[in-house]
C-alpha positions as CSV (number, residue, x, y, z in Angstrom):
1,X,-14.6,45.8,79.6
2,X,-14.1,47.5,75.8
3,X,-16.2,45.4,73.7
4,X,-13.8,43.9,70.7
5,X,-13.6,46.3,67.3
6,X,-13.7,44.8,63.9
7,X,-12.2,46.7,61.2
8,X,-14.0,46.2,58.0
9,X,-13.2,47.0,54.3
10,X,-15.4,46.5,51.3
11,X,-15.8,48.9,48.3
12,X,-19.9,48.0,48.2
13,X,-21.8,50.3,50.7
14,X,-24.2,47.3,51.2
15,X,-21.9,44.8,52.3
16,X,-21.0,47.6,54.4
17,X,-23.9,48.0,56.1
18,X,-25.1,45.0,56.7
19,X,-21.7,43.8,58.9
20,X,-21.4,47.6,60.6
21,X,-25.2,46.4,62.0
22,X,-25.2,43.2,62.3
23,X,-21.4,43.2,64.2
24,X,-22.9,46.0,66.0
25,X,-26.2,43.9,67.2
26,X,-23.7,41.3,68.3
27,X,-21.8,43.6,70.7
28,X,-18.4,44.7,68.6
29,X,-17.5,48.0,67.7
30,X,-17.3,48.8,64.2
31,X,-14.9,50.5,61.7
32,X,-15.6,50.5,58.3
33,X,-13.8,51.6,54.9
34,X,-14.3,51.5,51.2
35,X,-10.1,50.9,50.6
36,X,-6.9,49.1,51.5
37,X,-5.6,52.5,52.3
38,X,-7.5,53.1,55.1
39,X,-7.5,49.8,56.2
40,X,-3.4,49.9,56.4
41,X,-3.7,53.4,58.3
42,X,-6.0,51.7,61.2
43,X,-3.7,48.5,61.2
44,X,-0.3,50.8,61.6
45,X,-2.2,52.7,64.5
46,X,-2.7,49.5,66.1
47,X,-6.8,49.7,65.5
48,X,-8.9,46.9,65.6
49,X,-9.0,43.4,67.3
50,X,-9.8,41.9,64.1
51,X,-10.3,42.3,60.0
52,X,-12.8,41.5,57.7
53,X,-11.6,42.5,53.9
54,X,-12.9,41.7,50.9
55,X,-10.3,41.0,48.0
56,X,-10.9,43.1,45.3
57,X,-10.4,46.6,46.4
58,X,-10.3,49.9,43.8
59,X,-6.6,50.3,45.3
60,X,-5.1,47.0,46.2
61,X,-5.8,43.7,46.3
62,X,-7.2,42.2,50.1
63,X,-5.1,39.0,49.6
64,X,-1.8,41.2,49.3
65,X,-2.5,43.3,52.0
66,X,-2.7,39.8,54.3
67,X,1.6,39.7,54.8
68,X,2.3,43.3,55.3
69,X,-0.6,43.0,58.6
70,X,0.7,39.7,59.9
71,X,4.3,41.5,59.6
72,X,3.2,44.7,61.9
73,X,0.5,42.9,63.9
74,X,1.2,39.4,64.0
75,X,-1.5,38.7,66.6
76,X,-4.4,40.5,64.3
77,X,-6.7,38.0,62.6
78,X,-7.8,38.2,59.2
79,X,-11.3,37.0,57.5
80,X,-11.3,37.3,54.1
81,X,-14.4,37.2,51.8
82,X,-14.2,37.7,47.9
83,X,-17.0,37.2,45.1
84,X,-14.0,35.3,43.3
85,X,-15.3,31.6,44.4
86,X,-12.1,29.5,42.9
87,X,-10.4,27.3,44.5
88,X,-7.3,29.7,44.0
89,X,-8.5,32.3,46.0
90,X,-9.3,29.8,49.0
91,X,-5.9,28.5,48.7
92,X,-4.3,32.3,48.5
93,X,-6.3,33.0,51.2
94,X,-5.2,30.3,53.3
95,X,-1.3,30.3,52.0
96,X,-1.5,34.2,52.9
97,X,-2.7,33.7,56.5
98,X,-6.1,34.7,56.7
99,X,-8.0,32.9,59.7
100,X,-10.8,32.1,56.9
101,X,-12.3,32.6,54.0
102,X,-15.7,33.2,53.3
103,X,-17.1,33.2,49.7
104,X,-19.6,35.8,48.4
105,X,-22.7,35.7,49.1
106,X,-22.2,34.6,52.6
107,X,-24.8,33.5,55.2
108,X,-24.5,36.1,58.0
109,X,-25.1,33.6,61.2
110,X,-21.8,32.1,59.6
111,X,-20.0,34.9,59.3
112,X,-20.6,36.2,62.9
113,X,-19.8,32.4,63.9
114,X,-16.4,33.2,62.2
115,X,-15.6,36.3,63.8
116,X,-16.4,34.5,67.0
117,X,-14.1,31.4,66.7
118,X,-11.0,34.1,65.1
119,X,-11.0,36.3,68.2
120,X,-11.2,33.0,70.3
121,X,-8.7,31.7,68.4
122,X,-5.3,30.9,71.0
123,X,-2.7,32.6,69.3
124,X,-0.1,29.8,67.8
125,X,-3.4,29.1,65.5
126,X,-3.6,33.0,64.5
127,X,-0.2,32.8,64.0
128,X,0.1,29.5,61.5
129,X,1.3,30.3,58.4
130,X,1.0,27.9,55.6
131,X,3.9,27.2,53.1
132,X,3.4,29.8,49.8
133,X,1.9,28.8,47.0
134,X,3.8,27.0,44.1
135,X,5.0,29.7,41.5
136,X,2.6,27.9,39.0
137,X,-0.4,28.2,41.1
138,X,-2.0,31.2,39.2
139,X,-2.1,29.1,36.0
140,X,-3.6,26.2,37.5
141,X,-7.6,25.6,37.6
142,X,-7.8,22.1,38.8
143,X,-11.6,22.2,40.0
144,X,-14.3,24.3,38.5
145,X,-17.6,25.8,40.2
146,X,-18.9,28.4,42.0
147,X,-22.1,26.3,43.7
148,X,-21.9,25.9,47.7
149,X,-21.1,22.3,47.5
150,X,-17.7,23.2,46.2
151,X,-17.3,26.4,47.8
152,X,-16.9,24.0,51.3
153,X,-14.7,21.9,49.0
154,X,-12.4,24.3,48.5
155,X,-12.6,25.8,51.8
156,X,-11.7,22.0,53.1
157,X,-8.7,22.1,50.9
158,X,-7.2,25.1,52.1
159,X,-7.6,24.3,55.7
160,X,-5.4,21.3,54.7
161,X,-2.6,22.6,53.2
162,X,-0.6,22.7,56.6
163,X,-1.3,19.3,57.5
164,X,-1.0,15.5,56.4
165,X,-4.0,14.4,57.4
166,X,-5.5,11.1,56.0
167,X,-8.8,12.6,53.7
168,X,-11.3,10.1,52.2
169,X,-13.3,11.3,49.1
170,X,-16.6,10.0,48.7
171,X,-19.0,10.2,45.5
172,X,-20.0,9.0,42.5
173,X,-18.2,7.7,39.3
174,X,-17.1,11.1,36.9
175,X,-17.3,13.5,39.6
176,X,-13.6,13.8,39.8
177,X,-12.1,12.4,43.1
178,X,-8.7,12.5,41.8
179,X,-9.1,16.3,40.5
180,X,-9.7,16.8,44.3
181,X,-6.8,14.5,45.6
182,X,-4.6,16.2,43.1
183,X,-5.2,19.6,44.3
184,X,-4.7,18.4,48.5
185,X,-1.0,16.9,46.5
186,X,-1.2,20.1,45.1
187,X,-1.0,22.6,47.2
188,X,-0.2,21.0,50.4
189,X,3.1,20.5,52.2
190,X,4.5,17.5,50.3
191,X,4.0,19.2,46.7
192,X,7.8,18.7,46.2
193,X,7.0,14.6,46.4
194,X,5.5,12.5,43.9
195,X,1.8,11.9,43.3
196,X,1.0,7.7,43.2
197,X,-2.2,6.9,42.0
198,X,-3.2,3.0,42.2
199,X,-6.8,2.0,41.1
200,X,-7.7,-1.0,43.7
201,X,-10.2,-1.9,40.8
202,X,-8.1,-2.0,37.7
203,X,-5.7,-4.5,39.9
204,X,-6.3,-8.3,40.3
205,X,-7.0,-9.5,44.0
206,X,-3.8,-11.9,43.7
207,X,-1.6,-8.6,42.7
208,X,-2.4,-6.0,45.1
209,X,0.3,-6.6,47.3
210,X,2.8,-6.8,44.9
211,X,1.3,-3.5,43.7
212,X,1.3,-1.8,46.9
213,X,4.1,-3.3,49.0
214,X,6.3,-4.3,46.2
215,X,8.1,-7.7,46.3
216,X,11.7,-9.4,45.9
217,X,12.9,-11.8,43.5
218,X,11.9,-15.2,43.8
219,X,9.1,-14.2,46.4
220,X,6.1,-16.1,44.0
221,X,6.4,-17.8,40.5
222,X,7.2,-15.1,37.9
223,X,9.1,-13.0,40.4
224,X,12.2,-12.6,38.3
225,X,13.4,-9.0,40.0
226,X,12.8,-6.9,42.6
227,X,9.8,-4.7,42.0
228,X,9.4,-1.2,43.8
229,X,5.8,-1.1,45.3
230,X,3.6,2.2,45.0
231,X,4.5,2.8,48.6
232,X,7.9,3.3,47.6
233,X,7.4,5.1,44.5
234,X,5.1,7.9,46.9
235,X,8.1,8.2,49.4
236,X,7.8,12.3,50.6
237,X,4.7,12.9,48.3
238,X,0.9,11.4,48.2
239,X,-0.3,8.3,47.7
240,X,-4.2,8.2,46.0
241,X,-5.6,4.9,46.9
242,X,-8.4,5.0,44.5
243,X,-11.7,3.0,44.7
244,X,-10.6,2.0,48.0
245,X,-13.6,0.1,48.8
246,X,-12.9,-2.5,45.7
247,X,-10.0,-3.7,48.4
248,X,-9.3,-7.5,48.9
249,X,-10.0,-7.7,53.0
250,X,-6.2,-9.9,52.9
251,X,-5.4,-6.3,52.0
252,X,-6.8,-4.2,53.9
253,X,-5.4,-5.8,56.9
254,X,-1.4,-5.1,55.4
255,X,-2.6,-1.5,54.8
256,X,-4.3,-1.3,58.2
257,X,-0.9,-2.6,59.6
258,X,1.4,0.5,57.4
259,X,-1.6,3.0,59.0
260,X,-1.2,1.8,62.3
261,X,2.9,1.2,62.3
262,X,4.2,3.8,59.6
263,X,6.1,0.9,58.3
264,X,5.8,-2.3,56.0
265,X,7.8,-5.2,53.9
266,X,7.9,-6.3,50.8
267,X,6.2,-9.4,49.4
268,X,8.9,-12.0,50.3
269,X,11.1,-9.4,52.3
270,X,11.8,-9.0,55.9
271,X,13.4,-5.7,56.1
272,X,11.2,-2.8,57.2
273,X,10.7,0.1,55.3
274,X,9.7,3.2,56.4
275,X,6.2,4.4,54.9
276,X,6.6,8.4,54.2
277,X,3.6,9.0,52.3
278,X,0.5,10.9,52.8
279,X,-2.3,8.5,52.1
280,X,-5.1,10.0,49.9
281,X,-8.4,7.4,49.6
282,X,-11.4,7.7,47.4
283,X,-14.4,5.3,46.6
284,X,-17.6,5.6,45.2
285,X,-19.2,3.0,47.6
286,X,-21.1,3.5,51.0
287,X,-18.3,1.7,52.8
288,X,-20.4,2.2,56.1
289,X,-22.5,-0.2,54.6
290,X,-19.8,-2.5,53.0
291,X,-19.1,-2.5,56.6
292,X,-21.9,-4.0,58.0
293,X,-21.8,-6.4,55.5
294,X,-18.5,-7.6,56.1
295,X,-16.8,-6.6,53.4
296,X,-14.6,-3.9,54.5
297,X,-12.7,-3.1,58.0
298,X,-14.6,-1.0,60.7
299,X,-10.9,0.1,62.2
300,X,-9.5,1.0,58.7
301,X,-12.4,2.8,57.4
302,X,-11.2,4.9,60.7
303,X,-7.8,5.2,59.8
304,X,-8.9,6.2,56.3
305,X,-11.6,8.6,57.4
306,X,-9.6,11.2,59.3
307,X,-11.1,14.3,57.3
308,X,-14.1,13.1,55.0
309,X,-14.5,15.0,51.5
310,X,-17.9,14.2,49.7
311,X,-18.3,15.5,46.1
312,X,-21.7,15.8,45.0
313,X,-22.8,14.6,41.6
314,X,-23.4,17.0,38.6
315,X,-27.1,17.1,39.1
316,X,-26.8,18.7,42.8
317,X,-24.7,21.5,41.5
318,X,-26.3,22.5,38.1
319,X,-25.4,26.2,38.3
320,X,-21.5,24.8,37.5
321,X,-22.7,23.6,34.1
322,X,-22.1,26.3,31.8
323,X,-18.6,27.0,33.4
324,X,-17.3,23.3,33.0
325,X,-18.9,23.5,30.0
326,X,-16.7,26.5,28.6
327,X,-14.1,25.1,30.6
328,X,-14.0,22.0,28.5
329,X,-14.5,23.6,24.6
330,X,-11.5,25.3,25.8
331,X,-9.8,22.5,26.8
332,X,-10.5,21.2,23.5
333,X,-9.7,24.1,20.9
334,X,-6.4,23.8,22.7
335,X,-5.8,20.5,21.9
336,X,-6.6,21.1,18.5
337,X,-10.5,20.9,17.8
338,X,-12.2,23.8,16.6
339,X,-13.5,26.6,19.2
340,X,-16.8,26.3,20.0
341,X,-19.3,28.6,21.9
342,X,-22.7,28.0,23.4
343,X,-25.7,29.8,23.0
344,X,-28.7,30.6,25.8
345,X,-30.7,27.4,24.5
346,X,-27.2,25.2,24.6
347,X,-26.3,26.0,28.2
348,X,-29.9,25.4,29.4
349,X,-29.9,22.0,27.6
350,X,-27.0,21.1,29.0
351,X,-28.8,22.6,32.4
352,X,-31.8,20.6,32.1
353,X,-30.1,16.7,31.9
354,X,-29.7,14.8,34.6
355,X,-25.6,13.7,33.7
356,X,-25.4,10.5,35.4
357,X,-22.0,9.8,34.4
358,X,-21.6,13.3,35.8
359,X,-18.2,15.8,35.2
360,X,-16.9,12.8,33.0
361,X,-20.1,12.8,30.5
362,X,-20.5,16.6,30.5
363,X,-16.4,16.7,29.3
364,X,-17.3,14.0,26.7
365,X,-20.1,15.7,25.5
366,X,-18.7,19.2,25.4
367,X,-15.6,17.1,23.3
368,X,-17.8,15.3,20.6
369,X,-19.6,19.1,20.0
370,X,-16.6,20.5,19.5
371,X,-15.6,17.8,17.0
372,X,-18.7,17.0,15.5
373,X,-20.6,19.9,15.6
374,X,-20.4,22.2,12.6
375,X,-21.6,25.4,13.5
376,X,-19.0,27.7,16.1
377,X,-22.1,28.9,18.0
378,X,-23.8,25.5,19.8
379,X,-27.2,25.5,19.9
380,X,-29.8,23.8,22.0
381,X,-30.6,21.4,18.9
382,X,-27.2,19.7,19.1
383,X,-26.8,19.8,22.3
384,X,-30.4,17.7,22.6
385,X,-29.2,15.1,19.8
386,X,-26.0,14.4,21.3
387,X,-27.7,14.0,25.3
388,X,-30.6,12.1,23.8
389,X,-27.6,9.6,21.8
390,X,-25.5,9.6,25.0
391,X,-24.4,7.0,27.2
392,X,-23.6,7.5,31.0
393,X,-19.7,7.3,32.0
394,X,-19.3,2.9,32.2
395,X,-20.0,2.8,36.3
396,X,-22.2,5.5,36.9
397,X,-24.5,5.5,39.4
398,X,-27.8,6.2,38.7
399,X,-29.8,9.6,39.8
400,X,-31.4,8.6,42.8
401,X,-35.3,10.6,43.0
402,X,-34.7,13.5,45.3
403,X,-35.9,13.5,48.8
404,X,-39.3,14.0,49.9
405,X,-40.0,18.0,50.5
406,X,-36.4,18.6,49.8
407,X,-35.4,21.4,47.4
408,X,-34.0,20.5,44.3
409,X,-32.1,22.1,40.9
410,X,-34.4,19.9,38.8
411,X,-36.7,21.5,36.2
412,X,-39.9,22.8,37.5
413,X,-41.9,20.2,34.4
414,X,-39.6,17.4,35.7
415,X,-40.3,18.5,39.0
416,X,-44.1,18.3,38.6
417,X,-44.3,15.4,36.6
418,X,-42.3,13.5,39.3
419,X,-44.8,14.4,41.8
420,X,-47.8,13.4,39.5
421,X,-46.3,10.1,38.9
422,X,-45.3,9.5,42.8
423,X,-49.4,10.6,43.1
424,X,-50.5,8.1,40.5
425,X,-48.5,5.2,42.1
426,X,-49.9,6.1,45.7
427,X,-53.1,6.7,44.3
428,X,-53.3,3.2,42.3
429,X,-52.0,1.8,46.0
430,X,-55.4,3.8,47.6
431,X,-53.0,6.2,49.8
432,X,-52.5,9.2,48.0
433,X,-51.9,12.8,49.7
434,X,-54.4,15.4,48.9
435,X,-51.8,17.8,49.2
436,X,-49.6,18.2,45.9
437,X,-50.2,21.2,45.2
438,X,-48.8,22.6,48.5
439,X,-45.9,20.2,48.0
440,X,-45.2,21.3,44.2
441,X,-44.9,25.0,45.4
442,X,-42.4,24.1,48.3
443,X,-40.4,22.7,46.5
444,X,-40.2,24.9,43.5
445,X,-40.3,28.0,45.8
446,X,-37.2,27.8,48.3
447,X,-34.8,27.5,45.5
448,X,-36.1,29.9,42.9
449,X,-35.7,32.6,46.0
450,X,-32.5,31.4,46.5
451,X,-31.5,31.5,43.0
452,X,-32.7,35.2,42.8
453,X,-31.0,36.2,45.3
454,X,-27.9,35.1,44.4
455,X,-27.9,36.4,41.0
456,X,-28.7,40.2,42.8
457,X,-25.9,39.5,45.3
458,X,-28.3,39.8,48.1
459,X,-29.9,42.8,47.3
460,X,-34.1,42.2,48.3
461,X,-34.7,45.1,46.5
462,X,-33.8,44.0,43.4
463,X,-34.7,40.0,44.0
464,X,-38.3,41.0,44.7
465,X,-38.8,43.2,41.8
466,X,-37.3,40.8,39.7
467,X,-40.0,38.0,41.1
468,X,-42.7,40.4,41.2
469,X,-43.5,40.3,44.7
470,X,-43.4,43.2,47.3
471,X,-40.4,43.3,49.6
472,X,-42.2,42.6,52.8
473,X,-43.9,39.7,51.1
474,X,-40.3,38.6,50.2
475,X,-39.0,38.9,53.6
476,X,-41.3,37.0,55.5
477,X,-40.8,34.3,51.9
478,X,-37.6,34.3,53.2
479,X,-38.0,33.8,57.2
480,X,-40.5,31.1,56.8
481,X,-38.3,28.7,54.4
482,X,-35.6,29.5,56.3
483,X,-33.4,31.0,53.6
484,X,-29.9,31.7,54.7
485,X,-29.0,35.5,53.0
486,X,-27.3,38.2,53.5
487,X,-29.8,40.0,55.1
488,X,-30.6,43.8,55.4
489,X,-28.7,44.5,51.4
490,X,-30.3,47.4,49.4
């Protein structure tokens, strides 16, 4: 039996090379080009069993190549992968019909995972084709990082844009759960509809009903109309149930009810009405615990957990800084304030705190420099003033100490004087390791490899010059932590 043939086009030799082999070790046959054009040729002869295509091409564009194949050769699946890691581009990809989307640099083992599930793939899924984009999509940024953690956000979000699944968003005050239930509104299937957002928090317990449900006249004392409930108002669009786990348990039983029916009444009313809404839920709690305590339903958090989204906190995804940052002295010349730029010592500042009123702080920060501030060029001085004057977003959750042996985007001197303290303690307690030293360096050592590597793309050569190390040294580095590259880039 002919093994399968991937067909794959990248305009860098490396990437190149590393998928002709690595495809190849796996059993595929491989074609490989540098353009769209030859890509197109192969497609039109009927070549290949599956693409790989990066976006940006010298001679077109991956993403707009993506109709004109599923046109000629509807059954041919297409992977994209792109060093443009926005949210956009997942969705684009996605809205276009490629199987997936892989953002650059990838981890190999994934990638050839990918290329196993596409050609496995029945052929109704290969053939799904999202709704396009809305005509205002390119001007819209509605989250902003390039880490992993929101890589496999946005990834999340454009594998829902075809459905109305019930997503639950988990994390911690400021990190922007309704950014993230605003773009599944967004750019899903009921964009057309309204967007209700209800705070269970902000509400009283005795007016949650009312608030939800709506009620009639007359239904309780100071019922003098009819009111419309935000089930109503979110008829053919989303409803964001915000800080879900702040929800009377009364409640949570009605909603439970809706979920399990599709259909509720009005505070005082006995006609049924339809529930067309796409429920949205967020909460910064650990409702699995809130659970066990009684103080939330098992078989709602069900209902509400269809397709979990957690968004890390600021601190787990430090190499965003500088681009929110920017992001948000934008944001605030455009209002009106003066622009404002950062310097090297600003961003690593801003790098080096700990933000635990996360996204929130860091945009109330950025606006008080832009305000205050009266340089145009930030430095690191003003940026240290305002964090060490700062208070944490009303709420926030306080950074936790990372786990033990993990790696972590702290500071190496924050990272060193944790462990010295955690020694001291266990020391003072008369069980103290002998072994900090070796813990210090794995720590510190996994993700400054990492790090390296990302910022050469991959490329070892490069990545162990830059660390001073020889290659082979590097490479076996890089084997014994474990360190998902791109391997075999020169």
């Amino acid at each position: 039996m002919t093994p399968p043939t991937v067909l794959v086009a990248d305009d860098d030799r490396s990437i190149r090379t590393v998928l002709t082999q690595a495809l190849g070790r796996s059993g595929y046959q491989v074609r490989s080009t540098s353009n769209a054009a030859t890509l197109w040729r192969w497609v039109e002869e009927g070549e290949g069993d599956l693409v790989i295509t990066d976006v940006v091409m010298p001679d077109e564009n991956g993403l707009d190549l993506i109709p004109r194949i599923r046109r000629v050769r509807p059954d041919l699946r297409v992977v994209v992968m792109s060093a443009q890691s926005t949210l956009l581009t997942a969705v684009k990809a996605a809205q276009r019909g490629a199987f997936e989307y892989l953002p650059k640099p990838f981890d190999l083992q994934e990638l050839l995972a990918v290329v196993g599930r596409a050609l496995a793939a029945p052929l109704a899924e290969a053939l799904a084709v999202p709704p396009p984009a809305p005509r205002d999509a390119e001007e819209k940024l509605p989250l902003i990082g390039r880490s992993a953690a929101m890589q496999e956000i946005y990834r999340t979000i454009a594998r829902l844009t075809t459905a109305d699944l019930t997503v639950m968003i988990n994390g911690e005050s400021g990190t922007g759960k309704e950014l993230v239930a605003r773009a599944l509104h967004d750019y899903g299937r009921r964009r057309g509809g309204p967007f209700v957002p209800i705070n269970m928090a902000a509400i009283p317990r005795e007016l949650i009903e009312s608030e939800l449900f709506g009620h009639e006249r007359g239904a309780f004392t100071g019922a003098t109309n009819r009111n419309v409930g935000r089930f109503e108002q979110a008829t053919g669009g989303t409803l964001f149930l915000d800080e879900i786990g702040d929800m009377p348990p009364e409640a949570q039983t009605r909603l439970l009810r809706v979920l399990q029916e599709g259909e509720f009444t009005s505070v005082g009313g006995r006609q049924p009405i339809r529930a067309n809404v796409r429920i949205v839920a967020a909460t910064h709690r650990d409702l699995r615990q809130a659970i066990r305590q009684g103080a939330f339903r098992e078989d709602l958090f069900y209902r509400l957990n269809v397709v979990p989204i957690r968004l890390p906190p600021l601190r787990e995804r430090s190499e965003d800084i500088a681009d929110l940052a920017r992001h948000f002295l934008e944001r605030a010349r455009a209002e009106g304030l003066p622009a404002k730029t950062l310097d090297g010592a600003a961003v690593e500042a801003l790098r080096l705190y700990r933000w635990p009123g996360n996204v929130r702080e860091l945009e109330n920060v950025m606006r008080r420099l832009a305000a205050l501030c009266p340089d145009e060029v930030i430095g690191g001085a003003a940026v240290r003033a305002e964090l060490t004057d700062s208070d944490p977003a009303p709420g926030a959750a306080p950074a936790p100490a990372p786990p033990e042996g993990a790696a972590t985007n702290e500071p190496l001197g924050r990272a060193v004087e944790r462990h010295i303290r955690q020694f001291l303690a266990a020391y003072r307690d008369g069980v103290a390791p002998a072994d900090m030293y070796d813990r210090v360096l794995a720590e510190v050592e996994r993700p400054l490899i990492q790090m390296t590597l990302a910022a050469t793309r991959g490329n070892q050569i490069k990545a162990a010059a830059m660390l001073g190390l020889n290659r082979n040294t590097l490479r076996k580095k890089i084997r014994d932590l474990e360190i998902p590259v791109v391997r075999g880039i020169a």
